[in-house]
SERO-4910 file (N, C-alpha, C, O; in steps of 0.05 Angstrom, whole numbers):
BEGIN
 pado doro    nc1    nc2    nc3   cac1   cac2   cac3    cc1    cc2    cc3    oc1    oc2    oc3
  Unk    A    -38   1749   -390    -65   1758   -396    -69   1786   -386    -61   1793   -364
  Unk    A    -83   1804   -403    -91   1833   -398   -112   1828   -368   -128   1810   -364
  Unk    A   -106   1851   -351   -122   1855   -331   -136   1884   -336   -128   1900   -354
  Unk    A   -162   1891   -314   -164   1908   -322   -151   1937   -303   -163   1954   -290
  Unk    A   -122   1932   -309   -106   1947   -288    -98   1961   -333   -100   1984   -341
  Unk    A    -93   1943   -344    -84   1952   -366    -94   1988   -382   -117   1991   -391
  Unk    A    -83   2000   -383    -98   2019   -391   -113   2027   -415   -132   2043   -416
  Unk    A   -101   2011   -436   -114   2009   -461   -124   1981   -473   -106   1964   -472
  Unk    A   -147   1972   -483   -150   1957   -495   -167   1957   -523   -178   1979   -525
  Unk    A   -173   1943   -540   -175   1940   -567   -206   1958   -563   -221   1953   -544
  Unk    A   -211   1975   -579   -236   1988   -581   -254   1979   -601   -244   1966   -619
  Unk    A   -281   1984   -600   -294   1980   -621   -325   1990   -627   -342   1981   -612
  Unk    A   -332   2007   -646   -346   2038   -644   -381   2010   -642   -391   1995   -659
  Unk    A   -385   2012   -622   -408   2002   -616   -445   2014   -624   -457   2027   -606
  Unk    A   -458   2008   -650   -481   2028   -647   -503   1997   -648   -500   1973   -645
  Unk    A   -523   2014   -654   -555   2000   -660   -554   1978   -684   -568   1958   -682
  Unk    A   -534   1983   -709   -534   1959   -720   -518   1937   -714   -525   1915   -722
  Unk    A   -504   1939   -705   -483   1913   -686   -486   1911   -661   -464   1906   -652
  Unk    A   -501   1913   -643   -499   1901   -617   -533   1911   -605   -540   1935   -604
  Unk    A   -547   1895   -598   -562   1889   -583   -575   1878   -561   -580   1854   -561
  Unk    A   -582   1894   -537   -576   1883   -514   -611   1863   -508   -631   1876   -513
  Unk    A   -614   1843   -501   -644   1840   -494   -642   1833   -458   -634   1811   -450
  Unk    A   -650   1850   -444   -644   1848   -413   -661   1830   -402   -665   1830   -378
  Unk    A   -675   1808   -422   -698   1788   -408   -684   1769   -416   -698   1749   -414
  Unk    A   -658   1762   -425   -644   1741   -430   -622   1743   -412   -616   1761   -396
  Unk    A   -607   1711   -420   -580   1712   -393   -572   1741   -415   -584   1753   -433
  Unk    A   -549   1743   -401   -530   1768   -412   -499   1751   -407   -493   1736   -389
  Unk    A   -488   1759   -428   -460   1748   -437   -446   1762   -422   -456   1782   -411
  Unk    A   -417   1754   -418   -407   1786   -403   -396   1812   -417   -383   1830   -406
  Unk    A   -406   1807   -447   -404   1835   -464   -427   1846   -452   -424   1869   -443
  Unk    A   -447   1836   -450   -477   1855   -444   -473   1866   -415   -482   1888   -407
  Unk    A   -461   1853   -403   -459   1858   -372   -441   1892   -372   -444   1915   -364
  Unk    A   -421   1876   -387   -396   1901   -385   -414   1928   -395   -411   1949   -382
  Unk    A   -433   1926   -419   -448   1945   -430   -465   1956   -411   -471   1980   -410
  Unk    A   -475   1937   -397   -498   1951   -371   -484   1968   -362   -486   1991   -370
  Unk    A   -467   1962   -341   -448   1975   -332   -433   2003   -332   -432   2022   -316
  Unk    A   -422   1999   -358   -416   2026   -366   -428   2042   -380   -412   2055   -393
  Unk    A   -458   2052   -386   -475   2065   -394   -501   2050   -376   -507   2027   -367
  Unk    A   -518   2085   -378   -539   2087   -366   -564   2077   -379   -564   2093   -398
  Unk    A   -577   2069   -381   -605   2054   -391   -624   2082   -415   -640   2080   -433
  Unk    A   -612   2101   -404   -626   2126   -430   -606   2120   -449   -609   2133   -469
  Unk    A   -586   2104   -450   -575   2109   -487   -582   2090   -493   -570   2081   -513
  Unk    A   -609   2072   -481   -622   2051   -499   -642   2066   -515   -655   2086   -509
  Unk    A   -641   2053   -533   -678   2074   -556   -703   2053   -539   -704   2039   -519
  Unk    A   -721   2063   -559   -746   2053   -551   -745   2022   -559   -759   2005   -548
  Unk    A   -728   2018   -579   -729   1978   -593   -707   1971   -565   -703   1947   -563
  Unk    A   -695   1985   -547   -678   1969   -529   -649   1961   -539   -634   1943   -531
  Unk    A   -645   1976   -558   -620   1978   -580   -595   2001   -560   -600   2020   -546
  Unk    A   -580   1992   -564   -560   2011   -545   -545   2022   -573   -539   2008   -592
  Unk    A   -539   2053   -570   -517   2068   -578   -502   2087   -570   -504   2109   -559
  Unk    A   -481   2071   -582   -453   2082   -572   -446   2104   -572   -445   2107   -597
  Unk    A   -439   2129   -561   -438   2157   -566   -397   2149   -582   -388   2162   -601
  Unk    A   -382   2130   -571   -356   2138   -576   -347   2105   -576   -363   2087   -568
  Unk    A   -319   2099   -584   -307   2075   -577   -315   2060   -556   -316   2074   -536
  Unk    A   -321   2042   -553   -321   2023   -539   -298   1998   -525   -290   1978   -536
  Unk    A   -293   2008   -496   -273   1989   -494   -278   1956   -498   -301   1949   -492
  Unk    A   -265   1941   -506   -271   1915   -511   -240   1897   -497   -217   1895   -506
  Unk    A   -249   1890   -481   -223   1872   -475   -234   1841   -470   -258   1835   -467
  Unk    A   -209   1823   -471   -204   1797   -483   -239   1783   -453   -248   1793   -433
  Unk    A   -244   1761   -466   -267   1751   -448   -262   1747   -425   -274   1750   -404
  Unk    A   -243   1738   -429   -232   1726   -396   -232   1756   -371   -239   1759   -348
  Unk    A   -220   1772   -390   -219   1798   -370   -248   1807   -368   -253   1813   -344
  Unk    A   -264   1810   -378   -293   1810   -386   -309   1805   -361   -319   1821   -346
  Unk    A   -308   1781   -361   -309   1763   -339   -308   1777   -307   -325   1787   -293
  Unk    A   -281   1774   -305   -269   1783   -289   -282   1815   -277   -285   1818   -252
  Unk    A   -287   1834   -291   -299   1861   -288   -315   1851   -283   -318   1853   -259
  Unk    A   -331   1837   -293   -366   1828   -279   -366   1822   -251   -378   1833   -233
  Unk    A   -347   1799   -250   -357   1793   -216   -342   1806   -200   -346   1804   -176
  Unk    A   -317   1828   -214   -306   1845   -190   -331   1864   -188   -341   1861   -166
  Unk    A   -341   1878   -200   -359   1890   -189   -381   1881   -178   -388   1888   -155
  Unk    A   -397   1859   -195   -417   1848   -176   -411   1838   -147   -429   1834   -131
  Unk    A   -384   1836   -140   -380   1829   -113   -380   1848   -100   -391   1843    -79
  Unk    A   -370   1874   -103   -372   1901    -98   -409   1912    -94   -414   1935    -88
  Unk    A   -422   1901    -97   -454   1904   -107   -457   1889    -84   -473   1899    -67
  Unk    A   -444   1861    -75   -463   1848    -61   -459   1854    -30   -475   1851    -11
  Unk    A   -437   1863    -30   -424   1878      0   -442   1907     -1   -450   1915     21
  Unk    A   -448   1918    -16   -465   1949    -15   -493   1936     -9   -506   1949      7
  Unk    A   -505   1913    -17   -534   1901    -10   -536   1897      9   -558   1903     19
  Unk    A   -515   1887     26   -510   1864     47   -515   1899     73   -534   1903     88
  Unk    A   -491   1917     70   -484   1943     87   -508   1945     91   -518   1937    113
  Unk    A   -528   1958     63   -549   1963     73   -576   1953     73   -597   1965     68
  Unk    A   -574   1936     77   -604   1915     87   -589   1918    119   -606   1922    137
  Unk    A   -564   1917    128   -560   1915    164   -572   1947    170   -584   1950    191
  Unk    A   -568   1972    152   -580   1991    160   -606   1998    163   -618   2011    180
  Unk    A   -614   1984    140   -647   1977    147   -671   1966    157   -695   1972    153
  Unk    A   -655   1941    176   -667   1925    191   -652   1926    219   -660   1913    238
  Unk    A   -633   1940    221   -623   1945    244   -637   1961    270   -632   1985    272
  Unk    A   -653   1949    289   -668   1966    305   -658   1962    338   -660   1939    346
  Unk    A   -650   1977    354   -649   1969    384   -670   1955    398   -694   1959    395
  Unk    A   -654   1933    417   -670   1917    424   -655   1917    456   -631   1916    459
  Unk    A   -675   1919    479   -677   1922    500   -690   1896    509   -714   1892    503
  Unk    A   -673   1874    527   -686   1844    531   -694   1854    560   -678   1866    575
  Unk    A   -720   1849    568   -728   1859    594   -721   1839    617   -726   1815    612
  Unk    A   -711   1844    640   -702   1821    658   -732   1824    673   -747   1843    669
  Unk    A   -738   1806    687   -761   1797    703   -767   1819    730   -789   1826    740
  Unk    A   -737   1826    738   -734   1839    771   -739   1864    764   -751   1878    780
  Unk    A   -727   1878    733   -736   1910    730   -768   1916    740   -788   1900    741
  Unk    A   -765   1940    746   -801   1952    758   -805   1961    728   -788   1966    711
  Unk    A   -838   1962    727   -843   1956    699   -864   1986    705   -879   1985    725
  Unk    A   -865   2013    688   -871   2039    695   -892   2047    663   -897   2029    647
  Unk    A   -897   2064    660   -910   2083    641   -891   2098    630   -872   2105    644
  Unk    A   -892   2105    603   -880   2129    584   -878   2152    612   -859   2163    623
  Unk    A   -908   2152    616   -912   2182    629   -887   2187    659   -880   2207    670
  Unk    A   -880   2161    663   -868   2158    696   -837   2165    690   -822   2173    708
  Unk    A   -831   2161    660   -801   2169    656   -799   2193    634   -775   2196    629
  Unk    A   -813   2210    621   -815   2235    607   -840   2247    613   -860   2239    624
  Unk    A   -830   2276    602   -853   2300    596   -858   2293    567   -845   2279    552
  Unk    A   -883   2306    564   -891   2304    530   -900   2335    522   -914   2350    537
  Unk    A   -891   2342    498   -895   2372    498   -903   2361    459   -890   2348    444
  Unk    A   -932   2375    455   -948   2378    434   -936   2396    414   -924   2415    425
  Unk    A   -935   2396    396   -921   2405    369   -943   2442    372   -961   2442    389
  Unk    A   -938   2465    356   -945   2485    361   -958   2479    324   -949   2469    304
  Unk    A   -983   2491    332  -1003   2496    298   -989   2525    279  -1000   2547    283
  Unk    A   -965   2524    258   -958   2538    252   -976   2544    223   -983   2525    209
  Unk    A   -981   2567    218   -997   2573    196   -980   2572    168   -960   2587    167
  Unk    A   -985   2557    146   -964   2555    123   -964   2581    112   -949   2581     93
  Unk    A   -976   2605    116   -973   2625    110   -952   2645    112   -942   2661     97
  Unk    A   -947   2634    143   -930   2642    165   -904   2636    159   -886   2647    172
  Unk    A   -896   2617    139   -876   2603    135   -861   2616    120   -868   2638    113
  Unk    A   -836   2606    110   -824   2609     87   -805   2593     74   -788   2588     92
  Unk    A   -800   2583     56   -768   2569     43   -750   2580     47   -734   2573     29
  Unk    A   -741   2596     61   -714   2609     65   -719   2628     83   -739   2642     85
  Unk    A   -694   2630    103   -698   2646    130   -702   2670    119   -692   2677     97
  Unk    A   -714   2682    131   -719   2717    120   -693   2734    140   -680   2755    136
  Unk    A   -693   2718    160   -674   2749    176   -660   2728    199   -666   2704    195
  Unk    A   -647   2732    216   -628   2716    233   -643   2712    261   -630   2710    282
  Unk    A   -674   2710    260   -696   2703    274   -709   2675    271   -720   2662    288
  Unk    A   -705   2668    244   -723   2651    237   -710   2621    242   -687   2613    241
  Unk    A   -727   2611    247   -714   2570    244   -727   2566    234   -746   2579    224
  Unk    A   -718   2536    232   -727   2507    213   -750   2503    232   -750   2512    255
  Unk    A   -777   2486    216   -791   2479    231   -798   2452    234   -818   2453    220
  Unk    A   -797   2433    240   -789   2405    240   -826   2401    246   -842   2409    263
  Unk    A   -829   2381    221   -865   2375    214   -857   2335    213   -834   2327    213
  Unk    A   -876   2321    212   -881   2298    215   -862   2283    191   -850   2261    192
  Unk    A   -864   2295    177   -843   2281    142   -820   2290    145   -806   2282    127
  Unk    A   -804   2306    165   -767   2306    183   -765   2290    194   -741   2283    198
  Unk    A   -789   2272    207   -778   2253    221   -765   2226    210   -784   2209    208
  Unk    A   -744   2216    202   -734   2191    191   -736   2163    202   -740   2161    226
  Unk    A   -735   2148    192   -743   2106    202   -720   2110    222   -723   2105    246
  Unk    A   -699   2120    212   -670   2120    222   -662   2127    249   -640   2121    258
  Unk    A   -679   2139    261   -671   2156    284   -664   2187    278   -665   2202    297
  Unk    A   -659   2194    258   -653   2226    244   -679   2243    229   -699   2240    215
  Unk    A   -662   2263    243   -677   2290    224   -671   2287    204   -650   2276    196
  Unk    A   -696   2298    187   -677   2308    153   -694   2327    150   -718   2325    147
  Unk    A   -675   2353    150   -691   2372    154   -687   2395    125   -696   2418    121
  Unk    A   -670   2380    109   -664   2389     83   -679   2407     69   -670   2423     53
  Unk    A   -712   2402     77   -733   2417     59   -746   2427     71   -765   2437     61
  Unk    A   -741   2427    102   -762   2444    124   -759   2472    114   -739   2483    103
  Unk    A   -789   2485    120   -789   2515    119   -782   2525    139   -768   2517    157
  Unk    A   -794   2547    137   -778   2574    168   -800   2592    176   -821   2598    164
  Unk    A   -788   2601    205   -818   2617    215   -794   2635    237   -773   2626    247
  Unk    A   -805   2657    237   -797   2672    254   -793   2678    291   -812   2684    306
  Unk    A   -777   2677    297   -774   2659    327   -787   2680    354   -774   2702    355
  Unk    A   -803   2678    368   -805   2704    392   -813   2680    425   -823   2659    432
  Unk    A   -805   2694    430   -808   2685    453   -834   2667    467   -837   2650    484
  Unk    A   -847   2679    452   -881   2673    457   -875   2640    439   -894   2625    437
  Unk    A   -856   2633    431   -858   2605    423   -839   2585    438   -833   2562    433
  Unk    A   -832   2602    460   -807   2589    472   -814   2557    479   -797   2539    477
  Unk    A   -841   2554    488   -849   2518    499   -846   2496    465   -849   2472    461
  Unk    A   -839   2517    449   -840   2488    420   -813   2490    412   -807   2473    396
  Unk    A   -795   2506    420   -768   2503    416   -747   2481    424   -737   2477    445
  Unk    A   -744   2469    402   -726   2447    405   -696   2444    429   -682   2464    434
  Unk    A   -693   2429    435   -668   2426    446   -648   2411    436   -658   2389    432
  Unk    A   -618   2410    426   -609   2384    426   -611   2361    440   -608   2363    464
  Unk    A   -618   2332    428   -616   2310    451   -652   2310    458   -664   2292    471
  Unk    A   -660   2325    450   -695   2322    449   -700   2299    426   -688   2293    405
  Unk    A   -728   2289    441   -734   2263    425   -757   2273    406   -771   2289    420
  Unk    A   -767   2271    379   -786   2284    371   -794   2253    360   -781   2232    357
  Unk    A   -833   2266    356   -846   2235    357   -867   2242    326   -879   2263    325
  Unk    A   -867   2223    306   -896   2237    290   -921   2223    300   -923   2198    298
  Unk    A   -937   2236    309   -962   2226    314   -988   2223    301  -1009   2220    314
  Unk    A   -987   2225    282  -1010   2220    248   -988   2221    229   -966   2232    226
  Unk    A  -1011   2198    211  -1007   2190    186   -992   2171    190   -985   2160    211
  Unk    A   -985   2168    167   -975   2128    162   -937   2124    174   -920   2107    169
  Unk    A   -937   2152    192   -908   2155    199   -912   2149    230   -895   2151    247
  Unk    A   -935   2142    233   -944   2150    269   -921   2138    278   -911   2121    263
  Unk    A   -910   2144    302   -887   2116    314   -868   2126    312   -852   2126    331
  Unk    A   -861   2139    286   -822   2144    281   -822   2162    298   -838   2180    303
  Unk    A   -793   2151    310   -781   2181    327   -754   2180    317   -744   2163    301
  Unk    A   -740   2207    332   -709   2216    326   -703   2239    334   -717   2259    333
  Unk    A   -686   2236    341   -665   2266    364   -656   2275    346   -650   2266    323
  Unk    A   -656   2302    361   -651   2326    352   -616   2331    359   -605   2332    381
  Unk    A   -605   2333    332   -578   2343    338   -563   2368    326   -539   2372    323
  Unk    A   -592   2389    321   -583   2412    311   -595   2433    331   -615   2425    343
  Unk    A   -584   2461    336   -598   2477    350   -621   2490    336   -627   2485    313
  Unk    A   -634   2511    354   -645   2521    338   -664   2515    317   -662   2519    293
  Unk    A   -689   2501    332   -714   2478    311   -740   2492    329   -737   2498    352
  Unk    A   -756   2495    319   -781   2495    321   -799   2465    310   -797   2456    287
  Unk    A   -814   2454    330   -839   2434    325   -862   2439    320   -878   2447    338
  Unk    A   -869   2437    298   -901   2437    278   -910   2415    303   -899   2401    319
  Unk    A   -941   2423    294   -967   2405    299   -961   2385    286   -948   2382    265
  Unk    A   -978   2364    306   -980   2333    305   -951   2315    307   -943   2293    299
  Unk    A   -941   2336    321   -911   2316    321   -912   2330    358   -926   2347    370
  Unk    A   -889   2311    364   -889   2317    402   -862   2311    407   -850   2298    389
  Unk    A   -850   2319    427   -828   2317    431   -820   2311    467   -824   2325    486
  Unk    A   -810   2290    466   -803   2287    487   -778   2281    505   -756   2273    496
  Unk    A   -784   2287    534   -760   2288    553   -758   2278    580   -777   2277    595
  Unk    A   -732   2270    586   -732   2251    610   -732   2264    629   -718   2284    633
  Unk    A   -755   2249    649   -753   2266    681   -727   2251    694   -710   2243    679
  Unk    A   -724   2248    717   -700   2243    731   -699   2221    729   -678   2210    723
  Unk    A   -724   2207    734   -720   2174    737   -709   2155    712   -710   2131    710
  Unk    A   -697   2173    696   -697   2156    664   -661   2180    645   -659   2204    642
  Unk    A   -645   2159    637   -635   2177    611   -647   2184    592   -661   2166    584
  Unk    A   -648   2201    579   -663   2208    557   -638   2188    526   -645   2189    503
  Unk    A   -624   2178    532   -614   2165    510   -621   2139    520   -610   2123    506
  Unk    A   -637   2124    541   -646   2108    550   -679   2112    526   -691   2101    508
  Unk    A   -679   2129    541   -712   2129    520   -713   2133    495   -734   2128    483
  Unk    A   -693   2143    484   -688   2143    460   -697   2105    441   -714   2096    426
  Unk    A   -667   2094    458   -666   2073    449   -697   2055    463   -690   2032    463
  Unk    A   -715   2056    471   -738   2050    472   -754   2053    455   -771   2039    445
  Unk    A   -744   2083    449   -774   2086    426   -769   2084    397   -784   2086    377
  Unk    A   -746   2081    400   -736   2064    361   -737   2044    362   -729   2032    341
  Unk    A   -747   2027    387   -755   2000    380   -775   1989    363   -791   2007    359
  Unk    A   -783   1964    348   -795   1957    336   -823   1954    348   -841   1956    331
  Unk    A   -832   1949    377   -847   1950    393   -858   1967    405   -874   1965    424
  Unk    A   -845   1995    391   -861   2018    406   -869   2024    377   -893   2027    374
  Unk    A   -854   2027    355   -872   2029    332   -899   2015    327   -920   2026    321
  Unk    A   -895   1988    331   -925   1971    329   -933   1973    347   -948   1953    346
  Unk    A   -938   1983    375   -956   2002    388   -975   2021    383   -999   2023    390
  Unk    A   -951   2047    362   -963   2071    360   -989   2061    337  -1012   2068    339
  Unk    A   -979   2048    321   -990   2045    295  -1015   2025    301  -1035   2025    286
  Unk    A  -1014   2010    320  -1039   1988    325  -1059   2014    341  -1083   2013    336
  Unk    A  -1051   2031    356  -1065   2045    373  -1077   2075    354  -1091   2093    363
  Unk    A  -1065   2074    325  -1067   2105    317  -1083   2082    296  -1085   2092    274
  Unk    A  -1091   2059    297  -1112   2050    274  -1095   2039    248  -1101   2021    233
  Unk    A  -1066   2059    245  -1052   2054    212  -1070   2063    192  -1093   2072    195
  Unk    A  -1054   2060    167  -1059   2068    149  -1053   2110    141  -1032   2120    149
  Unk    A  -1066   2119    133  -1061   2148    121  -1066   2160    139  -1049   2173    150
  Unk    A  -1095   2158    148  -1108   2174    169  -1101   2171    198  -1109   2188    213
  Unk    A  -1085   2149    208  -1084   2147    236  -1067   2168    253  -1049   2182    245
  Unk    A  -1076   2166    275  -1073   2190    300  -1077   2178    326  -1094   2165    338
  Unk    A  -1055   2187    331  -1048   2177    367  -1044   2203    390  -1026   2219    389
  Unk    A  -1062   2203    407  -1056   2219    420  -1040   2227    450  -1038   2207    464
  Unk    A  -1031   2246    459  -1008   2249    470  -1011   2227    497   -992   2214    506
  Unk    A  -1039   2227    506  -1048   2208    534  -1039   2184    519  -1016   2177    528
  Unk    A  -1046   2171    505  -1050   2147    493  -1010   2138    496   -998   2120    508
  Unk    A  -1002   2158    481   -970   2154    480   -952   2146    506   -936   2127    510
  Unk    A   -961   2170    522   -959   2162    559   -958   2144    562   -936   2133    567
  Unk    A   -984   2131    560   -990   2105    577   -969   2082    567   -966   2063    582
  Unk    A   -959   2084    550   -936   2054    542   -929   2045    560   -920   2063    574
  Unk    A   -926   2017    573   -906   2012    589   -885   2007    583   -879   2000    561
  Unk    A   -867   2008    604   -830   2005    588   -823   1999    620   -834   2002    641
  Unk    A   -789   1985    609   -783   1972    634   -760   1996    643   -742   2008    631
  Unk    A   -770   1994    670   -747   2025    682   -729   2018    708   -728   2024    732
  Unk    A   -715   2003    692   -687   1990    719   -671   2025    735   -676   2048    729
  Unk    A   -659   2017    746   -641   2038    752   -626   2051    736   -619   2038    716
  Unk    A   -617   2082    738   -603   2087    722   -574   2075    715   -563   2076    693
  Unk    A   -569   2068    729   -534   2050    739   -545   2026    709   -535   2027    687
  Unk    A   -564   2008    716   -571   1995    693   -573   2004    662   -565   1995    641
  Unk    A   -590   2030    669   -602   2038    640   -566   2049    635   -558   2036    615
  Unk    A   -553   2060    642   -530   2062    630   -519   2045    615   -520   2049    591
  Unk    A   -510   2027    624   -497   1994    623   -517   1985    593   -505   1972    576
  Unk    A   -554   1996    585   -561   1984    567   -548   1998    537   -542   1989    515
  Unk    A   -547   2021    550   -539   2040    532   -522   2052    515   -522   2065    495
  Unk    A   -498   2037    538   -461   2030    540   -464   2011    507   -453   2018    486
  Unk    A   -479   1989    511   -482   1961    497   -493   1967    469   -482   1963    448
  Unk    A   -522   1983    477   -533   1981    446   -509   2007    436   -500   2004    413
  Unk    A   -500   2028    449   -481   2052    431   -471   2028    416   -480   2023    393
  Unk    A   -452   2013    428   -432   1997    413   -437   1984    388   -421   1984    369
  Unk    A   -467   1968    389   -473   1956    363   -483   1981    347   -483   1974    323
  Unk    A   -490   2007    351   -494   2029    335   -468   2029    330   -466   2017    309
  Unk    A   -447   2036    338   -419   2042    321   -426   2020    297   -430   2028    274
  Unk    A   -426   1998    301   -410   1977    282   -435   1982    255   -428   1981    231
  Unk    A   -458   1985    262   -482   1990    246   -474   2019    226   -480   2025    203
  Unk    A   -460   2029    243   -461   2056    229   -447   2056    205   -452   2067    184
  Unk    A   -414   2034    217   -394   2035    198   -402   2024    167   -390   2029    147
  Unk    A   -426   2007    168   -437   2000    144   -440   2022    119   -443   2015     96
  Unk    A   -439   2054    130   -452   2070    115   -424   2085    107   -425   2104     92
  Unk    A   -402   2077    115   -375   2090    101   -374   2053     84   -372   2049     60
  Unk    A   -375   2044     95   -372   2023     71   -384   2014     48   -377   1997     32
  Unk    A   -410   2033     47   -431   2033     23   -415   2048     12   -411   2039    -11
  Unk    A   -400   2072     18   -381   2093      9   -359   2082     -7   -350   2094    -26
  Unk    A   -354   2072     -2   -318   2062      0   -326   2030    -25   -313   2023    -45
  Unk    A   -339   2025    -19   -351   2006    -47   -365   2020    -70   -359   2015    -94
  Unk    A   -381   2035    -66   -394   2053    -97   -364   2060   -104   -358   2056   -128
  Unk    A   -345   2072    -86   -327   2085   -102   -308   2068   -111   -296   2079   -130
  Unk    A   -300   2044   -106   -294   2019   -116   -304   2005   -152   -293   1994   -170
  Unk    A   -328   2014   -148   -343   2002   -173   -339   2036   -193   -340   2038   -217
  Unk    A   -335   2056   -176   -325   2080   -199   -304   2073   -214   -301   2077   -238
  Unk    A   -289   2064   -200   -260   2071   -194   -255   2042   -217   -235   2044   -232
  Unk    A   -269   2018   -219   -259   2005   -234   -275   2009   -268   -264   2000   -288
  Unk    A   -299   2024   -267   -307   2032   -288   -295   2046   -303   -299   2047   -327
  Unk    A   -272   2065   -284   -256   2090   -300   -237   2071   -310   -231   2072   -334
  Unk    A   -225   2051   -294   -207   2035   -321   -210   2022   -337   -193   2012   -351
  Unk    A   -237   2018   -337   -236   2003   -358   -245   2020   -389   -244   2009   -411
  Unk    A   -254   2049   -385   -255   2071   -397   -225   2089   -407   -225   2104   -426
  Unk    A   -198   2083   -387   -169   2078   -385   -181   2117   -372   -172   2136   -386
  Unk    A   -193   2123   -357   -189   2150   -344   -171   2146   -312   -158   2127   -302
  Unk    A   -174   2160   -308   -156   2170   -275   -179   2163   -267   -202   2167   -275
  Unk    A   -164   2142   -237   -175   2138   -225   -180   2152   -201   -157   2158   -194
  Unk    A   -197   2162   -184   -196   2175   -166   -183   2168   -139   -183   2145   -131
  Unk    A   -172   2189   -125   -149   2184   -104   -162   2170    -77   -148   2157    -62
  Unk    A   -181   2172    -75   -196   2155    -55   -201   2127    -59   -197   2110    -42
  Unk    A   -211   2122    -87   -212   2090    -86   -185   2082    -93   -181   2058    -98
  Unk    A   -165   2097    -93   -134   2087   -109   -132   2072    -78   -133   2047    -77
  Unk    A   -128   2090    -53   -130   2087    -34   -136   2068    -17   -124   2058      2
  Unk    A   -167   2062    -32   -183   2038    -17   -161   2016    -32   -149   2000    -18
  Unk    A   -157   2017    -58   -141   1982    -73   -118   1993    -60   -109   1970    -56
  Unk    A   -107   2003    -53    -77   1997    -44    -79   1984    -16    -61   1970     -7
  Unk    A   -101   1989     -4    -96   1979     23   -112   1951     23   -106   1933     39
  Unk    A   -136   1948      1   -138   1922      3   -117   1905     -9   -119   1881     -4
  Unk    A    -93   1912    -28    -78   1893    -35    -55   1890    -13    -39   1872    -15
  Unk    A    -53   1907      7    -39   1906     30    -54   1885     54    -42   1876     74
  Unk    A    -71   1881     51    -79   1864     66    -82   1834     67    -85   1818     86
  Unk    A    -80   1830     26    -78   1808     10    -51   1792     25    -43   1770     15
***
């Protein structure tokens, strides 16, 4: 029986008067294979698919087979990332820790009111930075600072200048809560966002993993009202309580949650390594080159077979 390792199989010039897809019915695994390898714009407006060129057509059984190799490939990319998206640190409080204030383990430093005038989309001169505003801050713990503008740097702004390993916080709008470190140099902090840092009594990757908890989010957001308009202010943030064991401990929590962050993380080369899987078997069945990375990934999963 043909697999779809085969590189050629029987073609057949597919348009609008022979084949019709209706996507509110089961789908055969011709329709499947058709989803698949074309994008939903070469449907017309009746939901009629046409074919720009030949159409590979191979025997049903192989048919088949492409379907749930890739749908299985689909269900491992669902699976990766729903763990990236519900994945949050969790800190179980023991009874004997001393139980302190935001304010007792960081400084809080207020975002600087930059004028959008002042700004620009592109550095003007080897002065200027990124300016990190409330919509850089990610669910994730990360910047994304992809679309930040730029402002010109002097000294007179030195108290809003980012550090690496700085925690930045948004404090209005329906983002109130998210935080995420800074792992680039060279950032400037807009208004309504705050950033904060550990005094002695605390790691600052201790507080980190505190305030990407799920419980400091539904804090901010119960206390800033929710919704569009809500606003939390810097006292209000302070006051959180959190549990502040020794540092010797807070290490040891930190040692623990890093570790389940590795394994969390690896989910996001494996979202990788599967899309290119479902490339990689689309090109054969099109009979193109396959690319050297997913050749890669099948050789080592049939090495493991």
């Amino acid at each position: 029986m043909r697999t779809t390792d085969d590189p050629i199989w029987k073609t057949a010039r597919t348009t609008s008067e022979n084949l019709t897809i209706d996507h509110s019915a089961a789908k055969s695994p011709s329709d499947e294979l058709v989803t698949l390898c074309f994008d939903r714009s070469s449907l017309d407006s009746k939901d009629k698919f046409v074919c720009p060129r030949d159409f590979p057509l191979p025997p049903l059984e192989v048919q088949k087979e492409i379907v749930a190799e890739i749908e299985g490939y689909q269900k491992v990319i669902n699976g990766a990332r729903a763990v990236l998206d519900h994945y949050r640190p969790h800190i179980p409080i023991h009874p004997d820790w001393p139980m302190a204030t935001l304010n007792d383990a960081a400084d809080f430093i207020s975002g600087f009111a930059f004028k959008s005038t002042d700004m620009t989309a592109t550095p003007l001169d080897s002065t200027c930075r990124a300016v990190v505003k409330i919509g850089n801050v990610g669910r994730d713990g990360r910047l994304d600072i992809d679309d930040a503008q730029f402002h010109s740097y002097t000294d007179d702004l030195r108290r809003f200048a980012l550090r690496v390993g700085d925690i930045v916080m948004a404090m209005t709008g329906a983002t109130v809560g998210k935080v995420a470190v800074v792992d680039k140099p060279n950032l400037l902090l807009n208004q309504r966002a705050g950033v904060l840092r550990a005094k002695p009594t605390a790691l600052q990757s201790y507080l980190l993993n505190l305030l990407c908890s799920a419980a400091f989010y539904s804090f901010c957001q119960r206390t800033a009202g929710g919704g569009a308009q809500g606003n939390i202010a810097p006292r209000e943030i302070m006051e959180y309580p959190i549990p502040l064991p020794s540092l010797a401990t807070q290490r040891a929590i930190v040692a623990e949650i890093e570790a389940e962050q590795a394994l969390v993380a690896a989910n996001r080369e494996l979202i990788t390594r599967f899309e290119q899987k479902i490339q990689a078997t689309l090109a054969r069945i099109w009979g193109e080159e396959v690319p050297d990375v997913a050749v890669a990934c099948r050789s080592a999963d049939n090495g493991n077979n």
